[in-house]
N, C-alpha and C positions, 0 to 999 in steps of 0.2 A: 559619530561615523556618518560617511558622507550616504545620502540615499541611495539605493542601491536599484540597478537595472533589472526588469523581467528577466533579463536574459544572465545575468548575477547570482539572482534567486535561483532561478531553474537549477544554476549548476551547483548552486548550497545542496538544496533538496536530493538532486540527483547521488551528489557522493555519500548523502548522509545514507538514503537506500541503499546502496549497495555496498555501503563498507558493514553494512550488516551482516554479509556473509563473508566478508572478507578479514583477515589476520592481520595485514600488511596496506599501503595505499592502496587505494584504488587507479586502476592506469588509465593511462588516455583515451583510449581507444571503447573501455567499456562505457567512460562516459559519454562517449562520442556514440555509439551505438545507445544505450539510453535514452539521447536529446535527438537522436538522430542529424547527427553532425559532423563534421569531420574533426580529426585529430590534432590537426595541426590549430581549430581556430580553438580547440579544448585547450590547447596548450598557453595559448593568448590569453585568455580566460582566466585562467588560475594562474599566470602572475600576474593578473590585475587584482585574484584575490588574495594573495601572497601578499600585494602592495597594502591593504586594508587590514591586512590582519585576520583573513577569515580560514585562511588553509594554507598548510605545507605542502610544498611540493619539490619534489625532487628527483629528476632525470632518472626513469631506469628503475625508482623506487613507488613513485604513484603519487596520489594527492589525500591529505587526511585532514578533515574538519578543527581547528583549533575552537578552544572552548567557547570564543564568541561565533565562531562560522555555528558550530552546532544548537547554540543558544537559536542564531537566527535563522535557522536552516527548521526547527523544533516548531516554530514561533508561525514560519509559513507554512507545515503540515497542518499546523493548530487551527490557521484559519480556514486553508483547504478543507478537511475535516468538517468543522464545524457550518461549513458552506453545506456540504454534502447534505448533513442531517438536514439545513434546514431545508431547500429545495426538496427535497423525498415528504418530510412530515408537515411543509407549512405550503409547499407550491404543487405538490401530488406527482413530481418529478419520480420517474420512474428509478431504481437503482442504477442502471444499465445506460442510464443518459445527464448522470450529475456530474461524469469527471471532467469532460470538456467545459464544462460551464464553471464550475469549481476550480481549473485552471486560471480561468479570467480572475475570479472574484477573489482570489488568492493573494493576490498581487496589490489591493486596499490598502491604506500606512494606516488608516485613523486606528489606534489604540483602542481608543471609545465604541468603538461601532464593534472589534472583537468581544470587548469586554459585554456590552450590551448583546449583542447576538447571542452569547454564551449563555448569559444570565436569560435571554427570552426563550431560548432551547432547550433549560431544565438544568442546565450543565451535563449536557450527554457525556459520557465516559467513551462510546464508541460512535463510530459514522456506518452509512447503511451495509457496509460491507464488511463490518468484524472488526473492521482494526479503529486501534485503541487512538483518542486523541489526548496530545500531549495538554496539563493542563498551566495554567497561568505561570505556572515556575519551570516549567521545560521540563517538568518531570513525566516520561513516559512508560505507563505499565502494560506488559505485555504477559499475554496469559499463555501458560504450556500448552502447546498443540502440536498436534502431527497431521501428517496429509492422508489421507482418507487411502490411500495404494500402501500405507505400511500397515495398514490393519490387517489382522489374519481372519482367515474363516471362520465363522461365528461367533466376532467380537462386534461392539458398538459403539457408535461416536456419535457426540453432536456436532452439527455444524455450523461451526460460528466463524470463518472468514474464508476467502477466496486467495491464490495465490499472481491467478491473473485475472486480471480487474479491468480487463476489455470488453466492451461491452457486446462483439460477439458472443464472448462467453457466460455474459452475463444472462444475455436474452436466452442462449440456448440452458441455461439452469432453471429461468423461467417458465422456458414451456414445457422442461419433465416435473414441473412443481416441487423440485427441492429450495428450498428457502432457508435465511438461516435460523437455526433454531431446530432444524429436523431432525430425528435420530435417524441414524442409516447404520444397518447391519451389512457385514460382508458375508453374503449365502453362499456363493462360486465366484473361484475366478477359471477361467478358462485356460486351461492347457495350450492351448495353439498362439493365443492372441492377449495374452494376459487381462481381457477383457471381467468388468466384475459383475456380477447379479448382485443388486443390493436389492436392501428392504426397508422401506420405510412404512406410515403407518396405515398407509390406505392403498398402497401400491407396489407391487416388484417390478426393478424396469435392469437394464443392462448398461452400462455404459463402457466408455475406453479407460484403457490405462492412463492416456495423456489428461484424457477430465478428471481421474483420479488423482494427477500426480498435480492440481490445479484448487482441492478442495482443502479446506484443512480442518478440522475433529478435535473434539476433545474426546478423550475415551471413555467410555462411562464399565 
């Protein structure tokens, strides 16, 4: 396969995201709002990858990774990922400022520098924000969790991933000191505003429904 463009990969990546929640293709338009792009050049796009062999697509029906598109689509979260860890644990990069830098570094071909990276980072299973990095065979494991707004009143989660990974939000998780690994109780949530009182181990603080619906738990 011929090498393949930043702007190729983005849109691997992109569809393999979102057909995660999706049944059927993913359409134009969601990819286009993801890369923030327009529709018509998403369309351009996936029959160039059509032409490779990387995704189907079809009019009306959406676009869906074929088993090499997701192979290589796997392969570039892998390095993504694995970029993240190392800038957080080896350059003191904050959580909240590794995605943009991690998009650059993403886009590397050498084999060897993954494989080496991998092996000098421990083989992390996950990157600083919970989710899981596919390993050397494309195999990705993903572990059961819910979002922190489906818990009821005086149940308990840990926090082990985010669901938006901006680093607004990341910085504002910073500075009420939840991190992951926390347990957070649900004490109140609020009548008015669905707002929640939670509890973790040294503090009670309040947050929104929308930071709720952005956190994601395991239930313990």
């Amino acid at each position: 396969m011929d090498m393949l463009s930043y702007t190729e990969e983005n849109h691997l990546k992109a569809i393999f995201h979102l057909s995660i929640d999706e049944e059927i293709g993913v359409s134009t338009n969601a990819i286009a709002q993801n890369l923030k792009t327009k529709a018509p050049s998403v369309t351009d796009m996936l029959k160039k990858l059509c032409d490779k062999d990387l995704v189907t697509y079809k009019k009306y029906q959406g676009a869906a990774l074929t088993e090499l598109g997701r192979k290589t689509a796997l392969n570039i979260i892998r390095k993504h990922r694995l970029w993240e860890v190392f800038l957080v644990e080896k350059l003191n990069f904050n959580w909240s400022e590794v995605h943009e830098v991690a998009e650059q570094l993403e886009h590397i071909k050498s084999k060897k520098l993954t494989i080496e990276l991998d092996k000098f980072l421990g083989y992390p299973t996950k990157d600083p924000h919970g989710d899981p990095i596919p390993n050397t065979a494309g195999f990705i494991k993903y572990t059961p969790k819910l979002l922190l707004s489906d818990l009821q009143i005086g149940y308990k989660g840990t926090f082990v991933g985010v669901k938006d990974s901006s680093s607004a939000f990341l910085k504002f998780l910073d500075k009420r000191k939840i991190a992951l690994g926390s347990i957070i109780e649900i004490l109140h949530i609020e009548d008015f505003d669905d707002s929640l009182h939670i509890g973790m181990a040294e503090t009670n603080l309040t947050i929104s429904m929308k930071s709720a619906n952005n956190i994601y738990v395991t239930k313990i």
